[in-house]
Structure formats: structure tokens, C-alpha cells
N, C-alpha and C positions, 0 to 999 in steps of 0.2 A: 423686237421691233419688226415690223412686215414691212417689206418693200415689194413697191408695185413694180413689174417688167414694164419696159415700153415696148410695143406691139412691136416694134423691127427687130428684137431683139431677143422675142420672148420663145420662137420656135426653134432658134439656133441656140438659146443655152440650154435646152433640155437633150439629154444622149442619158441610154439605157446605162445601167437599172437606174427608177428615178423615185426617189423619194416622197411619201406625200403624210403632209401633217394636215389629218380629217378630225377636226374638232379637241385638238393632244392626243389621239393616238396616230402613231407614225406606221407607213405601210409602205414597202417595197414591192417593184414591182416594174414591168417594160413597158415601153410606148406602144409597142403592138397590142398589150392588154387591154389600154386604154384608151388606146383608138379603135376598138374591133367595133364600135359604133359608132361611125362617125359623123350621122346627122343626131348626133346624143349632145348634151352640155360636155362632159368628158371628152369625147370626139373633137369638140370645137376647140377647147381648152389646151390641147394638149397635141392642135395642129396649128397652132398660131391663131386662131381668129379668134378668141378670147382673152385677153392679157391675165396676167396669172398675179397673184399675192404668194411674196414666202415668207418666212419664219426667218429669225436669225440664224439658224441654222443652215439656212438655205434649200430648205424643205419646202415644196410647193405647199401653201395652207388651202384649206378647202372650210369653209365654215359650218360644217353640216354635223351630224350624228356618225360620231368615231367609232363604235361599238357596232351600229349598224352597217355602217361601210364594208364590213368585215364580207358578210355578205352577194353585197354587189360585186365589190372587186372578187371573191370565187367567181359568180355568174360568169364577169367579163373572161376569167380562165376558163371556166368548163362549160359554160353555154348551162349548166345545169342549178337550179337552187334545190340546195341543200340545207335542211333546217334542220333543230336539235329537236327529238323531245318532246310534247309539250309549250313550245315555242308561242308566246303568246303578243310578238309586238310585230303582230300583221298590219294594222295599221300604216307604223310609225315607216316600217319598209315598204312598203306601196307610195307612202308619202316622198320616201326621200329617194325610191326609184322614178317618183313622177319629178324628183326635180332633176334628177340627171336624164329626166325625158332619156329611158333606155326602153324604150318600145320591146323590145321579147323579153325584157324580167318581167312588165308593167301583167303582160299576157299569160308570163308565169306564173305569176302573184295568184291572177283568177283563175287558172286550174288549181292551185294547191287549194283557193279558199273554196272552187267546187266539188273536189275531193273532200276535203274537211268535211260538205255538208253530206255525203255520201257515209264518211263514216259515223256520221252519229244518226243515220238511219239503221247504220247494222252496228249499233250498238249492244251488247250485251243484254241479254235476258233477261238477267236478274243483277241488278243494284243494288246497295246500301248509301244512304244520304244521311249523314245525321249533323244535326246546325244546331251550336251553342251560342247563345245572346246574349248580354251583359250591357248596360249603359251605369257609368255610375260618375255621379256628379262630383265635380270639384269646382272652389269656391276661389276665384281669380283675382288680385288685388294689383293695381296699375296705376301708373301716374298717366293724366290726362293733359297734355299741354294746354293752358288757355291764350298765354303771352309770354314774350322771350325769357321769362323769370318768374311766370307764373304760371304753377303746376299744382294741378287736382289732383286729391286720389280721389282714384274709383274701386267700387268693385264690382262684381257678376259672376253669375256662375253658366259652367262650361259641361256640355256634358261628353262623357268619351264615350262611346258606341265601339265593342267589340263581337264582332261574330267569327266564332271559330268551325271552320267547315270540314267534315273527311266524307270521302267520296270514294266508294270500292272502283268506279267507273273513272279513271284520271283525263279524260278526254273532254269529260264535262266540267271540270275546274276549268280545262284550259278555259273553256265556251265561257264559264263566270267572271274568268281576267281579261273576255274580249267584251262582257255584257258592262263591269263595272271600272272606274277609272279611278284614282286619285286625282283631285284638283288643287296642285303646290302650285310655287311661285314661277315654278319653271313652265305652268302648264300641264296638261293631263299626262298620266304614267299610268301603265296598268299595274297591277299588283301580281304578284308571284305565288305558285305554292308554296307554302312554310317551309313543306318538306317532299319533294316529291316521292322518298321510296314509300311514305305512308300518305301519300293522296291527302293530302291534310292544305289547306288556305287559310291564312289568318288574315280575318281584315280589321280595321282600326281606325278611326275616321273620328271628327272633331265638327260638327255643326257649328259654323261662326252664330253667336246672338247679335240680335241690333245692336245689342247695348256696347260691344265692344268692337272697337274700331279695325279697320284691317291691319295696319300696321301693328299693331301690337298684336293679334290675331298672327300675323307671319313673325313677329317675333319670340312666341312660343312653339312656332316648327310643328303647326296643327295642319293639319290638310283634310280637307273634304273628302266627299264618296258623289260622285254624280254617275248616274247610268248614260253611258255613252251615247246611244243612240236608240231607235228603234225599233231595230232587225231584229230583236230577241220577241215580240210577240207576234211577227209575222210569221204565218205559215209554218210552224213547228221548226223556224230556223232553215226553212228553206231555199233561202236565198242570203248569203252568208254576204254577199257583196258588200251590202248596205254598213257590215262590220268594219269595213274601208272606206265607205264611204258613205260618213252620217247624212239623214235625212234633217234634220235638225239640231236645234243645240241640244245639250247634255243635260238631263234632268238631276238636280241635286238631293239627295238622300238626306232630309234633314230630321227623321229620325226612325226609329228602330223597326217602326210599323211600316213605314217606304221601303223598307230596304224586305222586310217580310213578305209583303207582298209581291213585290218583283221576285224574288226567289221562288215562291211558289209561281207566280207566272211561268217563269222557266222551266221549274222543275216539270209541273205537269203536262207543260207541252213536248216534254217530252218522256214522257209515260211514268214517269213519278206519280204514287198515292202516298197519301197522307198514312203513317203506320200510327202514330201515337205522339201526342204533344203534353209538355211538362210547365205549371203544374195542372194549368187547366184544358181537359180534351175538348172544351165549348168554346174557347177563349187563346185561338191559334195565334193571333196577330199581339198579345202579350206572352207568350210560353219564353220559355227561359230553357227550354231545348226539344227541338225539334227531330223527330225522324221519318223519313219517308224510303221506301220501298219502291222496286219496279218489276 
């Protein structure tokens, strides 16, 4: 159970180290850390002019992205962000550093994403891309509510969309899990490499049909593929901003040939040629595997 402080009360029960439960993951850590900006949400929170929620535990709670948090709170210790990798949830960290309104991570964020566009200017020479496709239908059978005791079946089919991706260049996956998103219940999530020591991405995505309702749609634990945003056919990825911050809503991927096409957009802008397409080399936007060279 959370209990709210009252403001008179809420700056003199907090004394170092202080605990903070960010969406169930729990982090320690001092008042100095998280005041070192103090016209920040953190700053306000954690000097009395914000009243604070805690956990049973007596854990300050914070309702944001726990995993992310991880993060910010280094920032607020070494003034420096520090990513893994690879790291592909640029976004979701600019999002929840604009809600702790912490102005030099916000400024961080846009050097690391104008670095980013730097290194996939001095990309590698020579590349290998090779993309496997697969859609294969399954036949869906569901009860349809009409009245509190009166139930239809239905049925329809569902197509699953698989594209399996390796990339000798692993900097350019990252750039595909910042171009495409999953769309769950929870909202967009990027997708990950499979495997990052072999540059490999698997994607897997569920086109909802009319015919079948969304509830039962999220009751089979299908998720979409929508392309995020825009930034991927401007200016050969010149301006990586936009990757933070969409121009518009998210285009959905609703089938094999969408998602082909966007991947060649990408790929050739940035110096990808087509080496050879299977089974047919006239017939790119149906092949069943793809390779491209650079």
C-alpha cells in the first residue's frame, strides 16, 4: 500500500542513504545525488516542494521506467551518460529524462544521438546484410460475445510475419531497433538483437485482421510492427533527432511488402546494393531471402 507524506513532513523524513522504489526496481542512493539538480522534478521532490508516495516498505515510489532509471541516477553521480553496446532505447531515455526535466542529461541525450549520426557516416567499407522472410498463416478459432450467455464462435485467419536479419555492420541493427517498434498493450518497445555476438535480429510481428476483435487479438499475446517515425528516410539518417522525437504517428507494418520496402529504404541510404534476391531476382518485394552488399 503507498502512502502519500504531507508536505510539512515530507523533507524531514528523508536522511541519507535513501531508498527509491522506480517502477519495482529499488535503488539506493544520497540526497546530494538527487538534488544535484534542483530546478529538476528529483530536485523538487526530494527538497520538500513536491510531496512524495512510498511503498510499504517505506521506499520513496517513483512511477516511471525502473530499468531506465538505472541510468539517470549514474548521470546524477558522474555528470556523465554512459551506455552499453548497442543500446537501443534512446527514445524511451530522453522521454523519462524530459520527465525528470534534468536539463544536461536532456543535452546529453543530443550529443550521444549526434555522435550516433557521425558514426554511421564512417561506417565500414564493406558490409554484409542478408534478410530472411517468412509469413505463414494460421487458422484462429474464438468465441465472439453477443449477450451475457450468448456466445458465437468465430473463426479467421492470422498471418505471423517473420524476418530474420544478420548484419556484419552491428551499428546498423541498432539503427533498425531505432527505425521499427513493437506495438503491445503496454505501448511501443523496440526490439533487440537475437544475438548480439553474431549481429543477428529477429523480428515477429502479428498483423491484427478486421475480422478479429482486439481483445482477443491481445489475448493471444500478438503484437504489431509499426515503423516509428520518420527520420529513417530523411537525409541518409542525418539528423537522428527526430529518432526522439517523432514527426508523426507510427506507420504499421501490415505486411511483408511494407516492411521490405522500408528496409530497403534504409538500407540503400545508406550505401547498401542489392547483391542477389531468392527465389525471384525480378520480384524483390516477394523473395524469401534477401542479400545486399556495401
Amino acid at each position: 500500500m503507498l502512502n502519500l507524506n504531507s508536505s510539512d513532513s515530507n523533507s524531514n523524513s528523508l536522511s541519507d542513504p535513501v531508498s527509491l522504489n522506480v517502477g519495482g526496481e529499488i535503488y539506493t542512493t544520497t540526497l546530494d545525488t538527487l538534488t544535484r539538480y534542483r530546478d529538476s522534478m528529483l530536485g523538487a521532490m526530494f527538497t520538500g516542494q513536491i510531496s512524495t508516495l512510498r511503498d510499504k516498505r517505506g521506499n520513496v515510489f517513483i512511477d516511471r521506467d525502473g530499468k531506465i532509471f538505472r541510468y539517470i541516477l549514474n548521470f546524477l553521480r558522474s555528470s556523465s551518460l554512459d551506455l552499453p553496446d548497442g543500446f537501443s532505447e534512446m527514445r524511451l531515455l530522453r522521454r523519462e529524462a524530459d520527465f525528470f526535466q534534468i536539463r544536461p542529461l536532456l543535452d546529453e541525450i543530443q550529443r550521444h544521438v549526434e555522435a550516433g549520426a557521425l558514426s554511421l557516416r564512417d561506417a565500414p567499407r564493406r558490409a554484409l546484410l542478408v534478410v530472411d522472410v517468412d509469413c505463414q498463416v494460421r487458422v484462429l478459432h474464438f468465441n465472439l460475445r453477443r449477450a451475457p450467455e450468448n456466445y458465437e464462435l468465430r473463426t479467421c485467419s492470422v498471418r505471423i510475419l517473420t524476418a530474420e536479419i544478420f548484419c556484419t555492420w552491428r551499428t546498423f541493427l541498432v539503427l533498425l531497433c531505432e527505425r521499427f517498434s513493437y506495438r503491445t498493450t503496454q505501448g511501443l518497445t523496440s526490439p533487440l538483437p537475437s544475438d548480439r555476438r553474431y549481429n543477428r535480429l529477429k523480428l515477429e510481428w502479428v498483423p491484427r485482421p478486421d475480422e478479429l476483435p482486439q481483445d482477443q487479438y491481445e489475448k493471444q499475446r500478438y503484437r504489431g510492427l509499426v515503423i516509428s517515425d520518420s527520420w529513417a528516410t530523411q537525409t541518409h539518417f542525418g539528423d537522428l533527432c527526430d529518432a526522439i522525437t517523432p514527426s508523426r504517428s507510427p506507420c504499421e507494418v501490415k505486411d511483408m511488402h511494407r516492411f521490405l520496402e522500408e528496409l530497403l529504404t534504409v538500407s540503400l541510404a545508406e550505401g547498401f546494393r542489392v547483391d542477389s534476391v531468392t527465389p525471384d531476382s525480378m520480384d524483390v518485394l516477394n523473395c524469401h531471402t534477401l542479400q545486399l552488399v556495401r
